[in-house]
N, CA, C and O atoms as CSV, one atom per row, in Angstrom:
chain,resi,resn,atom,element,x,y,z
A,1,UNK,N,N,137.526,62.494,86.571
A,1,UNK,CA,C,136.281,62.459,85.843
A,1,UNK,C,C,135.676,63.859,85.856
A,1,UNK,O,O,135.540,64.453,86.926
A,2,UNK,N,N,135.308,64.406,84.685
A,2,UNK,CA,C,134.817,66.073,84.523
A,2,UNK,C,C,133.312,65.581,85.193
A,2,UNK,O,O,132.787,64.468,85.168
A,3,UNK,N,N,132.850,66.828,85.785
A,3,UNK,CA,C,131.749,66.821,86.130
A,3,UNK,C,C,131.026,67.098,85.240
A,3,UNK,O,O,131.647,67.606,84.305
A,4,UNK,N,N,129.516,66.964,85.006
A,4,UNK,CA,C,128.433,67.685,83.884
A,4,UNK,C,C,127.472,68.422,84.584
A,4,UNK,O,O,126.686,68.099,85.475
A,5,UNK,N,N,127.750,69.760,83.849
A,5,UNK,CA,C,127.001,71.197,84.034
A,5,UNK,C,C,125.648,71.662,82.799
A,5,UNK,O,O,125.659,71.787,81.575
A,6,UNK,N,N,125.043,71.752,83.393
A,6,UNK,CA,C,124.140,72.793,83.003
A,6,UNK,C,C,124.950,73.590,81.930
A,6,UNK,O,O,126.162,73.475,82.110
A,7,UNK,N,N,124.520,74.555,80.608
A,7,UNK,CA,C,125.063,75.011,80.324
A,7,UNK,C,C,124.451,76.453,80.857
A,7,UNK,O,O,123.425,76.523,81.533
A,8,UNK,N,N,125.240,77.589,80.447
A,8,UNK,CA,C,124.454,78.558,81.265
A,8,UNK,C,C,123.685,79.774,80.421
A,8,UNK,O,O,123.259,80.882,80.744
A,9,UNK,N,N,123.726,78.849,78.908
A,9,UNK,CA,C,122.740,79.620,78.122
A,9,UNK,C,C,120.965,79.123,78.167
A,9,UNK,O,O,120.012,79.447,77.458
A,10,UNK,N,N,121.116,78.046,79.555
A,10,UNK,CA,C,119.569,77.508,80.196
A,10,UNK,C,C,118.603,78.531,80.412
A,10,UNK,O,O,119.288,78.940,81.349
A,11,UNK,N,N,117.455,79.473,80.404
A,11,UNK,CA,C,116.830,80.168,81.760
A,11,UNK,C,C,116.705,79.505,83.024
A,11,UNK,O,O,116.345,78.364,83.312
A,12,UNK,N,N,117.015,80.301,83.588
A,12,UNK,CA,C,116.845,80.164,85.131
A,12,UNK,C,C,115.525,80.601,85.638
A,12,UNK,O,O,114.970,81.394,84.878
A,13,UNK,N,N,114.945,80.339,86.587
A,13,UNK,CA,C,113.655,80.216,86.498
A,13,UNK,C,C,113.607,81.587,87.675
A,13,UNK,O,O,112.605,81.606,88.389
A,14,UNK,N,N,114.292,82.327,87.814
A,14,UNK,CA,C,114.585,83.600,88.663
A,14,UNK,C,C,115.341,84.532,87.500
A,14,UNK,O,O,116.090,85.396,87.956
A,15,UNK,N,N,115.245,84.464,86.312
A,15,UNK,CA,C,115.958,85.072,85.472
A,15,UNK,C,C,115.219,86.861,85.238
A,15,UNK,O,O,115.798,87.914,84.973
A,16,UNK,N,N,113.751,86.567,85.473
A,16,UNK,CA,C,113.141,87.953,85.457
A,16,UNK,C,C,113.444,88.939,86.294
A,16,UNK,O,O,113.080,90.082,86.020
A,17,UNK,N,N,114.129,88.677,87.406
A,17,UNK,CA,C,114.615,89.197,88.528
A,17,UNK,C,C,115.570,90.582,88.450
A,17,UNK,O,O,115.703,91.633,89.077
A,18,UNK,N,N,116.227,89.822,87.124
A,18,UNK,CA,C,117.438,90.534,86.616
A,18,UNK,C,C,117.224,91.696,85.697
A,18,UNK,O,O,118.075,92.445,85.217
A,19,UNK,N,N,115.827,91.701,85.534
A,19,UNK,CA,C,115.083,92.760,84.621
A,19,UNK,C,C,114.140,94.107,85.686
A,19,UNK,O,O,113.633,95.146,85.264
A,20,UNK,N,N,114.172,93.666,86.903
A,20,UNK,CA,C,113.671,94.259,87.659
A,20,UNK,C,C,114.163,95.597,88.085
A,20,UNK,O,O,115.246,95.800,88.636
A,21,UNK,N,N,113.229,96.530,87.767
A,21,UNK,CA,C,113.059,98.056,88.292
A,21,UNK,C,C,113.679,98.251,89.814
A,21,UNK,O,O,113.986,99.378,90.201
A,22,UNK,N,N,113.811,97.313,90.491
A,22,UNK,CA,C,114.461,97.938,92.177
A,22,UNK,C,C,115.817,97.134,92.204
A,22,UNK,O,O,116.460,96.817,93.205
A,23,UNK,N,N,116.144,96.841,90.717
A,23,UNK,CA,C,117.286,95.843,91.391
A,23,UNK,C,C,118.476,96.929,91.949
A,23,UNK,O,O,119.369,96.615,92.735
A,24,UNK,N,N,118.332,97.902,91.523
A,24,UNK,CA,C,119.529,99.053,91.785
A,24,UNK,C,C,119.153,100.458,92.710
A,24,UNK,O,O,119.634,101.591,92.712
A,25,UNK,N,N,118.125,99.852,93.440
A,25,UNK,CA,C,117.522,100.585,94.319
A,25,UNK,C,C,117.899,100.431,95.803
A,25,UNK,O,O,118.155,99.282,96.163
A,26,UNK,N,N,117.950,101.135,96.460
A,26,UNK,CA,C,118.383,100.754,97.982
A,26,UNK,C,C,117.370,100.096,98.638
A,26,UNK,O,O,116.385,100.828,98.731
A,27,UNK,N,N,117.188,98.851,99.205
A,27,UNK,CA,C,116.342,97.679,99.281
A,27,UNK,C,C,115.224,98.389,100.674
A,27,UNK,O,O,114.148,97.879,100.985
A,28,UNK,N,N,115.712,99.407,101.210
A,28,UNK,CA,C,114.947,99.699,102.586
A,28,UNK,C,C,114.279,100.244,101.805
A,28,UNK,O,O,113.224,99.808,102.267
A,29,UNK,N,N,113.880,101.003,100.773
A,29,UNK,CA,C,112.717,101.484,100.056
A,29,UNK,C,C,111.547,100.677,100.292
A,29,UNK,O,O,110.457,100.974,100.782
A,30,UNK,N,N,112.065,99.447,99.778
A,30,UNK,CA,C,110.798,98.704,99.664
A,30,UNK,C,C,110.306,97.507,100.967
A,30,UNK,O,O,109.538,96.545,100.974
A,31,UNK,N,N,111.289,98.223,102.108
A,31,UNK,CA,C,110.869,97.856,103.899
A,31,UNK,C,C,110.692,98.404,104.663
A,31,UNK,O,O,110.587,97.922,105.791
A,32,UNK,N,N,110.579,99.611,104.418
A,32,UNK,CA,C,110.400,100.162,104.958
A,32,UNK,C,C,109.132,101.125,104.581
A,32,UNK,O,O,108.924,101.308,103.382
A,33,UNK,N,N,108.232,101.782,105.583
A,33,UNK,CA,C,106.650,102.070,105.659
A,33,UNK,C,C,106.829,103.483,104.710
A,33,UNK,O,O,106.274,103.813,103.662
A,34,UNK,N,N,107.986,104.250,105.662
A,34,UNK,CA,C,108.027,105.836,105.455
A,34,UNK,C,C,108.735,105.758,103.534
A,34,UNK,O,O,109.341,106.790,103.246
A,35,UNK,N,N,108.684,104.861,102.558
A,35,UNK,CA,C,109.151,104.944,101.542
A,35,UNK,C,C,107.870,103.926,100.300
A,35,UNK,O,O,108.086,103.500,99.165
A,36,UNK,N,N,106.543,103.842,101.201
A,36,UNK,CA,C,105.354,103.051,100.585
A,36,UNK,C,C,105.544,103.769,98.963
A,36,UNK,O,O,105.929,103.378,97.861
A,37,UNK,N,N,105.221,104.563,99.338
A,37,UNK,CA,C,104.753,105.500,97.878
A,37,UNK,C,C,105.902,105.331,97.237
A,37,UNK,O,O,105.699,104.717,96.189
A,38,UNK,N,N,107.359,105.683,97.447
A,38,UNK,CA,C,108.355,105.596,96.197
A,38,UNK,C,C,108.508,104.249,95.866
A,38,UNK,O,O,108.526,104.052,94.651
A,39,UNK,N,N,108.651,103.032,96.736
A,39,UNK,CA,C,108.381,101.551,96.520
A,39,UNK,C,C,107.324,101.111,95.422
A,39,UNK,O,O,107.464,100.205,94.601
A,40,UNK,N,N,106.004,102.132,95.625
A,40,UNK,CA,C,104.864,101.453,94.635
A,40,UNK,C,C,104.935,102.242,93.194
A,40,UNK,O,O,104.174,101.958,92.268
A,41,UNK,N,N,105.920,103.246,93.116
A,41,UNK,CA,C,105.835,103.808,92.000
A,41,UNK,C,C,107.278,103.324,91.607
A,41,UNK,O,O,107.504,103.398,90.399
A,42,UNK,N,N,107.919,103.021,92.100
A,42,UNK,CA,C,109.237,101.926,91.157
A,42,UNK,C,C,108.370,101.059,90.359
A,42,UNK,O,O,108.190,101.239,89.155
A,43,UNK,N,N,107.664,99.813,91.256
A,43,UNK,CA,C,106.805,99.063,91.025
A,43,UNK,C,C,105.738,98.989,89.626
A,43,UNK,O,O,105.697,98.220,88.666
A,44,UNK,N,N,105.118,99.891,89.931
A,44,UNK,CA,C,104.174,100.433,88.728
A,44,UNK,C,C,104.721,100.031,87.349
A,44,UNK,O,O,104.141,99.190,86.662
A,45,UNK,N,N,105.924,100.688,86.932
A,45,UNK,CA,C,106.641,100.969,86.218
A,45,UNK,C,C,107.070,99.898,85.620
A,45,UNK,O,O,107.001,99.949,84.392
A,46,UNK,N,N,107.617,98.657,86.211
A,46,UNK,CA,C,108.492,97.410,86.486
A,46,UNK,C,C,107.825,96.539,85.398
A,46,UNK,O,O,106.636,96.224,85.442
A,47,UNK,N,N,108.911,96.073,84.154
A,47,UNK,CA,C,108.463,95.218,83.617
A,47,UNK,C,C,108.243,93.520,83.837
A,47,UNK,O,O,107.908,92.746,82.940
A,48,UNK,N,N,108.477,93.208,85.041
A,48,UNK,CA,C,108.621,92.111,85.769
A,48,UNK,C,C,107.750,92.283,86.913
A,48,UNK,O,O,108.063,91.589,87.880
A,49,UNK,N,N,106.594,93.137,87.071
A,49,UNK,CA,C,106.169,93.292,88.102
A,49,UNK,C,C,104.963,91.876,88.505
A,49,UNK,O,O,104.735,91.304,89.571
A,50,UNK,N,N,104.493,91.723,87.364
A,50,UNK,CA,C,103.365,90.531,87.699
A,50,UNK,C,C,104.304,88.971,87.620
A,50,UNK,O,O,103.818,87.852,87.785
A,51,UNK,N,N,105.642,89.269,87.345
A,51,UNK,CA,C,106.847,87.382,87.794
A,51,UNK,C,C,107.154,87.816,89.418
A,51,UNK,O,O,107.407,86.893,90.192
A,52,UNK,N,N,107.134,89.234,89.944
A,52,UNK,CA,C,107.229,89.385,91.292
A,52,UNK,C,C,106.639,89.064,92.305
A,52,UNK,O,O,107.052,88.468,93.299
A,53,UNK,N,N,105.212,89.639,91.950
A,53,UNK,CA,C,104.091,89.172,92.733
A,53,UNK,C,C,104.141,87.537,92.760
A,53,UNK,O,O,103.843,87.019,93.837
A,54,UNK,N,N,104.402,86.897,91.951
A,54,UNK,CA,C,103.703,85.625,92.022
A,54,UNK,C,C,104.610,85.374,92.716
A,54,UNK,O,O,104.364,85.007,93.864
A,55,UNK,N,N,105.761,85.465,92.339
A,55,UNK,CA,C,107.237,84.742,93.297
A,55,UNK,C,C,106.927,84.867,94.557
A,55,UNK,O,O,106.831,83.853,95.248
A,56,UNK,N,N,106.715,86.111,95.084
A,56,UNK,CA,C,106.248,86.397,96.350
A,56,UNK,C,C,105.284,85.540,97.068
A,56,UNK,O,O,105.443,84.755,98.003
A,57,UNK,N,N,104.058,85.954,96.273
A,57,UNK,CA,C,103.033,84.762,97.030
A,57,UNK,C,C,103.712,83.339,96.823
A,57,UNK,O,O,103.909,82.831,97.927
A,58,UNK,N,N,104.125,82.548,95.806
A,58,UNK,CA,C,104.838,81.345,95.779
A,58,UNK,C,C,105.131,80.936,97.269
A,58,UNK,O,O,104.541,80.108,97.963
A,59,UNK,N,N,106.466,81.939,97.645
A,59,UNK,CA,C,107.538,81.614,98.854
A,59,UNK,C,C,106.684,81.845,99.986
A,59,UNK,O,O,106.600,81.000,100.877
A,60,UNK,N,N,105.897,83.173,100.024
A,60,UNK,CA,C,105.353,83.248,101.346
A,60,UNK,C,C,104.164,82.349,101.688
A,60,UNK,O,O,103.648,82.327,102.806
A,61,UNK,N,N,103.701,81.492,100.487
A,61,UNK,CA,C,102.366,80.270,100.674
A,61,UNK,C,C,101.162,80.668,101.524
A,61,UNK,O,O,100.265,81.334,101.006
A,62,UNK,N,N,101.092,80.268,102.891
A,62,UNK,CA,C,100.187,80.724,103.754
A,62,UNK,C,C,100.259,81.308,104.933
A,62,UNK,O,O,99.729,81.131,106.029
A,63,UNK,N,N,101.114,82.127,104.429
A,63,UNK,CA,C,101.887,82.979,105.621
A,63,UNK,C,C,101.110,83.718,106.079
A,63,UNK,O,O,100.629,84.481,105.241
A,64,UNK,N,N,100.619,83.886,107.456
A,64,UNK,CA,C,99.905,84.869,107.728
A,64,UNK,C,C,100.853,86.593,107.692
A,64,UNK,O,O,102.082,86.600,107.608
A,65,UNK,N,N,99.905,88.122,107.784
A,65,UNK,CA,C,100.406,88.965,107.333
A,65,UNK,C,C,101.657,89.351,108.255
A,65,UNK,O,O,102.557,90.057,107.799
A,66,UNK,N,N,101.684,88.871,109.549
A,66,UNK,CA,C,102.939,88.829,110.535
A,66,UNK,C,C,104.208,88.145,109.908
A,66,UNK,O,O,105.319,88.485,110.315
A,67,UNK,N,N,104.089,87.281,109.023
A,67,UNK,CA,C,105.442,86.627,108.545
A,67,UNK,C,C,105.806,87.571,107.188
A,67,UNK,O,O,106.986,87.671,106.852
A,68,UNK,N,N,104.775,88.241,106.443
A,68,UNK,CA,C,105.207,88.636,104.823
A,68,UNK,C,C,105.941,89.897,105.480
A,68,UNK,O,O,105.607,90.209,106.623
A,69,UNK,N,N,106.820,90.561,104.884
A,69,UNK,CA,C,107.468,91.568,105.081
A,69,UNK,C,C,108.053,92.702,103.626
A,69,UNK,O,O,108.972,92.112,103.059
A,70,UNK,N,N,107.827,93.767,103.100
A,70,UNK,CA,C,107.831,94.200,102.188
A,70,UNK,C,C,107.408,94.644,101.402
A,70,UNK,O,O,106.258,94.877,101.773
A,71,UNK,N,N,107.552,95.068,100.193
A,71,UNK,CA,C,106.725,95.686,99.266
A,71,UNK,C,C,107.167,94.770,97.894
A,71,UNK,O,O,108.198,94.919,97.238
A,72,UNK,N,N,106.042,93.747,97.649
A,72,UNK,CA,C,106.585,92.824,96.411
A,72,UNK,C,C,105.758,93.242,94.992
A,72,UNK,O,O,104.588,93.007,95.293
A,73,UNK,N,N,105.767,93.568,94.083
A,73,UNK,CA,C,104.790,93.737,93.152
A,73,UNK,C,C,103.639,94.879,93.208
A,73,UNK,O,O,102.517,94.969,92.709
A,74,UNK,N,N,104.390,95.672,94.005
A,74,UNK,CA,C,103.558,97.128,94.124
A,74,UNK,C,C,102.487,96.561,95.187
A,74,UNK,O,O,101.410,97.157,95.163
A,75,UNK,N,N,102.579,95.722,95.925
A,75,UNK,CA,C,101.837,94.867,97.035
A,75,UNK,C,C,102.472,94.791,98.454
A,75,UNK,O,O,103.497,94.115,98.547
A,76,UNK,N,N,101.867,95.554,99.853
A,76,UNK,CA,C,101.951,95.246,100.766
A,76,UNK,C,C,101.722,93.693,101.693
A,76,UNK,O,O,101.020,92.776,101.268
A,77,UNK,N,N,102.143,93.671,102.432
A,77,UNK,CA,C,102.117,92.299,103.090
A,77,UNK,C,C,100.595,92.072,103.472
A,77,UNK,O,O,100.161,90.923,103.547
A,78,UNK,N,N,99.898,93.021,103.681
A,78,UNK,CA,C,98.406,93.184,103.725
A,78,UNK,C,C,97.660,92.862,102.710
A,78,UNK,O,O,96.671,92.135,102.815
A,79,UNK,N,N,97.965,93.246,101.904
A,79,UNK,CA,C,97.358,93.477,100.251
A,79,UNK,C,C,97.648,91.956,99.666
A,79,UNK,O,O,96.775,91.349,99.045
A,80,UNK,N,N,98.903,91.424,99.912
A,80,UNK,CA,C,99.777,90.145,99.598
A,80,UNK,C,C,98.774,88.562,100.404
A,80,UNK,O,O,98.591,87.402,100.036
A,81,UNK,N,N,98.388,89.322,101.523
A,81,UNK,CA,C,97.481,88.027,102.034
A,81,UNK,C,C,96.404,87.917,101.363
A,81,UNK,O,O,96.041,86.874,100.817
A,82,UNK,N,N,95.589,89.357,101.340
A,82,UNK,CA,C,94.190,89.343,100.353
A,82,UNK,C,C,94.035,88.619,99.156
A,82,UNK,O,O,93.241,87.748,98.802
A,83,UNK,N,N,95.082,89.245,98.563
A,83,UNK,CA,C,95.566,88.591,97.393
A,83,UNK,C,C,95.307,87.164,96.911
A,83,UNK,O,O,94.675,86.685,95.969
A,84,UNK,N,N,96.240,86.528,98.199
A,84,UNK,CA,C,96.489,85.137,97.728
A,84,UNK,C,C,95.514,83.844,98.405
A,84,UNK,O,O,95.583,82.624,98.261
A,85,UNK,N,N,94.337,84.965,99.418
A,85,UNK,CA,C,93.388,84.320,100.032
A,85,UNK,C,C,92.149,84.505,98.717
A,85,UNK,O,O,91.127,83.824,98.812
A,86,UNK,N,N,92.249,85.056,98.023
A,86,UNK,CA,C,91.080,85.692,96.577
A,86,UNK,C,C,91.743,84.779,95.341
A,86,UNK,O,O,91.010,84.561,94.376
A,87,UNK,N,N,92.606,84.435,95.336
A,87,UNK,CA,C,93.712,83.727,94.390
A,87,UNK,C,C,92.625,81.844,94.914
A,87,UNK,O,O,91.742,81.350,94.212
A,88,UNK,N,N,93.156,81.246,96.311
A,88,UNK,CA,C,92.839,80.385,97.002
A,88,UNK,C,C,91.246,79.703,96.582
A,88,UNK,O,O,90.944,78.554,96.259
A,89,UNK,N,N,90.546,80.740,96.716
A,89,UNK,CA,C,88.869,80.304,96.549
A,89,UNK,C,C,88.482,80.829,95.608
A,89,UNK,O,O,87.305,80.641,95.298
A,90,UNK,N,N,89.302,81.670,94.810
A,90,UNK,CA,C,88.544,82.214,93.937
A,90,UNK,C,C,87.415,83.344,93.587
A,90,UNK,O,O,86.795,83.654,92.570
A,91,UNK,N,N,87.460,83.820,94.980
A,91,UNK,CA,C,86.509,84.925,95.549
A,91,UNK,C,C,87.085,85.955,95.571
A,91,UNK,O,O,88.276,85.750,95.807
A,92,UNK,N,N,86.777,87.346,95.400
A,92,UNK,CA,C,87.617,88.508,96.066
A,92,UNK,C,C,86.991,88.588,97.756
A,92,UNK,O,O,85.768,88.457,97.819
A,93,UNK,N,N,87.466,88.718,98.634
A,93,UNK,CA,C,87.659,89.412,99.665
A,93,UNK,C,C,87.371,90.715,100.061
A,93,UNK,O,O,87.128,91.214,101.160
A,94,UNK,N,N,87.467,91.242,98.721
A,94,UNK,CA,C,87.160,92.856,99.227
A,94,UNK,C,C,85.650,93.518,98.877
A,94,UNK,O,O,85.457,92.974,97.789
A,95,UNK,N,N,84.830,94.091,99.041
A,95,UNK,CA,C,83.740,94.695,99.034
A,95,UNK,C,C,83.669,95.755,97.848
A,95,UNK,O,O,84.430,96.721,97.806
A,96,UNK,N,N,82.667,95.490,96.858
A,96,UNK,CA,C,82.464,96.348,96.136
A,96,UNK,C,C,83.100,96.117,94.834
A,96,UNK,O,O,83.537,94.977,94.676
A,97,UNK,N,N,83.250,96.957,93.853
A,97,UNK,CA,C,83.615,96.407,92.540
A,97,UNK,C,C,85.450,96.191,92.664
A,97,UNK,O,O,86.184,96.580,93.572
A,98,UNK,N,N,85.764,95.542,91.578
A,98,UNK,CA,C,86.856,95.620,91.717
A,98,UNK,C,C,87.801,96.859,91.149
A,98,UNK,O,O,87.460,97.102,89.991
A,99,UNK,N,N,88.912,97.747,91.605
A,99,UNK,CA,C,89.496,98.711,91.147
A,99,UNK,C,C,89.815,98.808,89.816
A,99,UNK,O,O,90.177,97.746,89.308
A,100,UNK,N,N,89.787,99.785,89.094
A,100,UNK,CA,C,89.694,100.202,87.780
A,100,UNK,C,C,91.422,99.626,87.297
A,100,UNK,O,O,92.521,99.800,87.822
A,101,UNK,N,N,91.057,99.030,86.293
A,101,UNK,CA,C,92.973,98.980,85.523
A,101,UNK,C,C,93.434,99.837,85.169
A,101,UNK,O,O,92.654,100.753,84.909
A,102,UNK,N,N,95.018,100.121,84.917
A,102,UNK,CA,C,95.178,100.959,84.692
A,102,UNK,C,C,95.491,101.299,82.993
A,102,UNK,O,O,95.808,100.167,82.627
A,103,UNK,N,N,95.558,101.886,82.161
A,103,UNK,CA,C,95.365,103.318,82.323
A,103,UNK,C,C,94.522,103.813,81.991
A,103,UNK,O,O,94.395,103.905,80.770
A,104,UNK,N,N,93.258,104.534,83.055
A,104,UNK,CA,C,92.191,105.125,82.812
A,104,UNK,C,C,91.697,106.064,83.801
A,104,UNK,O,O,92.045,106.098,84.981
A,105,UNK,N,N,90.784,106.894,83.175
A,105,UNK,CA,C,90.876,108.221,84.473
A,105,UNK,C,C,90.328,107.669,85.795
A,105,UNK,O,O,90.612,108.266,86.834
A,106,UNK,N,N,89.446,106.404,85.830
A,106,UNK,CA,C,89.315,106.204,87.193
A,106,UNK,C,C,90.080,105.361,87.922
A,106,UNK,O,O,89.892,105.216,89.130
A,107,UNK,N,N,90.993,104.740,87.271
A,107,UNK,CA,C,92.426,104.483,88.212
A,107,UNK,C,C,93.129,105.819,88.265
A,107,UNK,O,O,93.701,105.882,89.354
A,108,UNK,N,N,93.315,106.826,87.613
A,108,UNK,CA,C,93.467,108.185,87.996
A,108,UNK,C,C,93.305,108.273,89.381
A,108,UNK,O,O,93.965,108.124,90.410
A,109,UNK,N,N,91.737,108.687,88.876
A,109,UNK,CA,C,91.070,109.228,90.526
A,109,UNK,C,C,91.409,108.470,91.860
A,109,UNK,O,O,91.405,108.862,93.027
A,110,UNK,N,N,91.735,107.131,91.241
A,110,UNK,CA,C,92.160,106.588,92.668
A,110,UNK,C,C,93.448,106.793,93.333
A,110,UNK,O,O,93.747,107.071,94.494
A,111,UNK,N,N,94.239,106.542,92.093
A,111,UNK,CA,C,95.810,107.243,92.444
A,111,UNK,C,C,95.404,108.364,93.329
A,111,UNK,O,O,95.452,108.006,94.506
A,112,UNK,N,N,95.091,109.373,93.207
A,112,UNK,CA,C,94.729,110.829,93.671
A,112,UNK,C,C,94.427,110.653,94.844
A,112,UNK,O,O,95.028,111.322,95.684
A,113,UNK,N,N,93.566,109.851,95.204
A,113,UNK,CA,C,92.466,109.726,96.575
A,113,UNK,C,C,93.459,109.104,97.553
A,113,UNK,O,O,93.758,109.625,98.628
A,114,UNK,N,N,94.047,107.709,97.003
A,114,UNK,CA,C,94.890,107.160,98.220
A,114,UNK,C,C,96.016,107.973,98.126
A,114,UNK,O,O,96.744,107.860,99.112
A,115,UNK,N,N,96.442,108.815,97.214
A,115,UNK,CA,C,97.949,109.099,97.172
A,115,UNK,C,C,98.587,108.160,96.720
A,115,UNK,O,O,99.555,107.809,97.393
A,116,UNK,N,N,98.395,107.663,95.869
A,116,UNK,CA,C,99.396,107.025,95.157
A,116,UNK,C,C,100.151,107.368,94.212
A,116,UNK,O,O,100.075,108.589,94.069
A,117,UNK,N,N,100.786,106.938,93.553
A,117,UNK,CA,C,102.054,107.281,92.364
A,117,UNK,C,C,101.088,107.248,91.309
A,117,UNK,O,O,100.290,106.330,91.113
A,118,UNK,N,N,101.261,108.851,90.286
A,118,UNK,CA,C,100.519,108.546,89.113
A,118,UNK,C,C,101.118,107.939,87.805
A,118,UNK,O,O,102.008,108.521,87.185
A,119,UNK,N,N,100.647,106.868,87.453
A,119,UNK,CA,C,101.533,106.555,86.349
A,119,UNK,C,C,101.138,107.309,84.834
A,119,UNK,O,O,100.010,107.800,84.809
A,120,UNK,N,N,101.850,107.423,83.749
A,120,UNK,CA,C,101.990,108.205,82.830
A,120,UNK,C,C,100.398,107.544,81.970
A,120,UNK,O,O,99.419,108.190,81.597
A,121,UNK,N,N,100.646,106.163,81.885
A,121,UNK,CA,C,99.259,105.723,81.030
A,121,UNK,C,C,97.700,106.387,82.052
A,121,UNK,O,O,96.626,106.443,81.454
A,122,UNK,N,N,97.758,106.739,83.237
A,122,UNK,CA,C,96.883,106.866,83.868
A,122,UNK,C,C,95.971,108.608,83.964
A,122,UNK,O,O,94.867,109.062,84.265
A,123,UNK,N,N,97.961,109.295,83.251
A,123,UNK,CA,C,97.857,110.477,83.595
A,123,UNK,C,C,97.105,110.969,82.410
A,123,UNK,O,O,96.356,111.945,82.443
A,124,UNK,N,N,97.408,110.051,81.091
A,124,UNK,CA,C,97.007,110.621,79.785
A,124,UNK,C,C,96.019,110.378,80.005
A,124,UNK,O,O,95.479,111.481,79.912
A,125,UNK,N,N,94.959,109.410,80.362
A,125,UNK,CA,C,93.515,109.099,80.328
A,125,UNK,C,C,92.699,109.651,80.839
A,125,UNK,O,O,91.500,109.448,80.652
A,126,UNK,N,N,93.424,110.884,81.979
A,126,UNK,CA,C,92.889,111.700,82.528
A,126,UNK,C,C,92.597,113.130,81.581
A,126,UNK,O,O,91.587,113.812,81.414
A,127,UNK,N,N,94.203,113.233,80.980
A,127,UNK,CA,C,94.039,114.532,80.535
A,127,UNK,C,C,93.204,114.656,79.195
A,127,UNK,O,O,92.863,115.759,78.768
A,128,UNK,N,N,92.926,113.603,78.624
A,128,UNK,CA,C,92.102,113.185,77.460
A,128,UNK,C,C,90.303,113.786,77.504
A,128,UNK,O,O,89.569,114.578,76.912
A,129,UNK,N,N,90.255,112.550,78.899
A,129,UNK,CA,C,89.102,112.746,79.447
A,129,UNK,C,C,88.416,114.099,80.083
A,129,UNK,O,O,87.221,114.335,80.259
A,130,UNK,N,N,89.721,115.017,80.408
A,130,UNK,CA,C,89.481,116.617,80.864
A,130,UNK,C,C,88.950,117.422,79.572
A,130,UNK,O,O,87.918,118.093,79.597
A,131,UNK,N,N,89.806,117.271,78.401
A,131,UNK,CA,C,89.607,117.594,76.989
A,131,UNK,C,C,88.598,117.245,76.641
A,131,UNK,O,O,87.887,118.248,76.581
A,132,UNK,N,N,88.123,116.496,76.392
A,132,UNK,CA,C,87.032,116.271,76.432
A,132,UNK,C,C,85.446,116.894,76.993
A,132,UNK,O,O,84.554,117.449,76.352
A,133,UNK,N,N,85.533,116.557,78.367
A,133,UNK,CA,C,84.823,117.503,78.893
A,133,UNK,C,C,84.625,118.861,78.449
A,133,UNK,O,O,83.573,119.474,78.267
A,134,UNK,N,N,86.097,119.299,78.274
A,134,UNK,CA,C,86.088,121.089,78.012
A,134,UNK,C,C,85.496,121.345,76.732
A,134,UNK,O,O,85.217,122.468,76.313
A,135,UNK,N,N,85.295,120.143,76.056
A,135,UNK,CA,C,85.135,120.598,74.650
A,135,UNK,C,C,83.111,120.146,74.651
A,135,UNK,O,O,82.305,120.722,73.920
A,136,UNK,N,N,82.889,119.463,75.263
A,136,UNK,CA,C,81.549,119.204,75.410
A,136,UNK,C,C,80.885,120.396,76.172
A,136,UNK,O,O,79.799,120.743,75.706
A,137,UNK,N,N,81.383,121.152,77.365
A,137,UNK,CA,C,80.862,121.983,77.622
A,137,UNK,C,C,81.379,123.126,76.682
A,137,UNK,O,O,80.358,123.666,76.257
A,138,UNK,N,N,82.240,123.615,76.270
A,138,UNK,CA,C,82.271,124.831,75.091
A,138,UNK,C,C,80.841,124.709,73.637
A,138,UNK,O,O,80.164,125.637,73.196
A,139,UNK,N,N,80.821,123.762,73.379
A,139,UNK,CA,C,79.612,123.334,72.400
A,139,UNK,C,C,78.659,123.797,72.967
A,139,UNK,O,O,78.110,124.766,72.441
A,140,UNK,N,N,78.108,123.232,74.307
A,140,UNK,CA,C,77.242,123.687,74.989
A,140,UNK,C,C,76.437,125.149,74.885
A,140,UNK,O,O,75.392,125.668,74.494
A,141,UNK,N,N,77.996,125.478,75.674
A,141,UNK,CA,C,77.969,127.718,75.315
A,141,UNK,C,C,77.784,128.036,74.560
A,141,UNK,O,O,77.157,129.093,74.480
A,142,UNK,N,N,78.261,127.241,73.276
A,142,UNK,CA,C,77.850,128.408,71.852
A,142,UNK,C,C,76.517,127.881,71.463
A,142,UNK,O,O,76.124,128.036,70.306
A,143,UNK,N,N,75.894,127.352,72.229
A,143,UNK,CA,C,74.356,126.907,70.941
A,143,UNK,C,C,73.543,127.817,71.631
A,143,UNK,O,O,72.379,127.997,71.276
């Protein structure tokens, strides 16, 4: 008696996986501490980055930050609890406004401040916004 299969033109519900920016990356990047920054700027980039995150929180549920391990979605295991405790109630957790999206000069400035990876949409909004400036103060000078 033949068995019955799935065919395998189905999606798989891990199929985004296969689209992922670190799949060809050496995996201690993103376990290691001393490689944060090249981990979050793979990340950035990643067109699967927001099917990552969720997967992540999914599996790790209510893991406290001692069980999460990694860098999932441009998200530390720290960042990953906040996350999914602000996700939970519906509250943010963190103090103060929430961080600028990106691409704009004050997700810029933040890139800058923590050291983070600048991404290209973030970099133009900066250099726009510099132009700008230069051209508001040149007006200035000549009147």
């Amino acid at each position: 008696m033949a068995g019955h299969h799935a065919p395998d033109t189905l999606q798989r519900s891990d199929a985004w996986a296969l689209r992922a920016a670190c799949g060809s990356r050496d995996k201690e990047t993103f376990f290691n501490e001393r490689f944060l920054a090249d981990a979050r700027a793979v990340c950035q980039g990643c067109p699967v980055r927001e099917q990552c995150l969720d997967e992540a929180l999914a599996v790790e549920g209510d893991a406290s930050e001692d069980w999460r391990f990694g860098i999932y979605g441009g998200l530390t295991a720290k960042e990953r609890v906040q996350l999914a405790a602000e996700r939970k109630t519906g509250r943010s957790t963190r103090r103060g406004r929430p961080p600028a999206p990106c691409p704009s000069e004050s997700a810029y400035n933040r890139h800058v401040r923590k050291g983070e990876p600048i991404d290209d949409g973030c970099r133009l909004a900066h250099n726009a916004a510099a132009r700008a400036e230069r051209s508001a103060s040149t007006k200035q000078v000549s009147r």
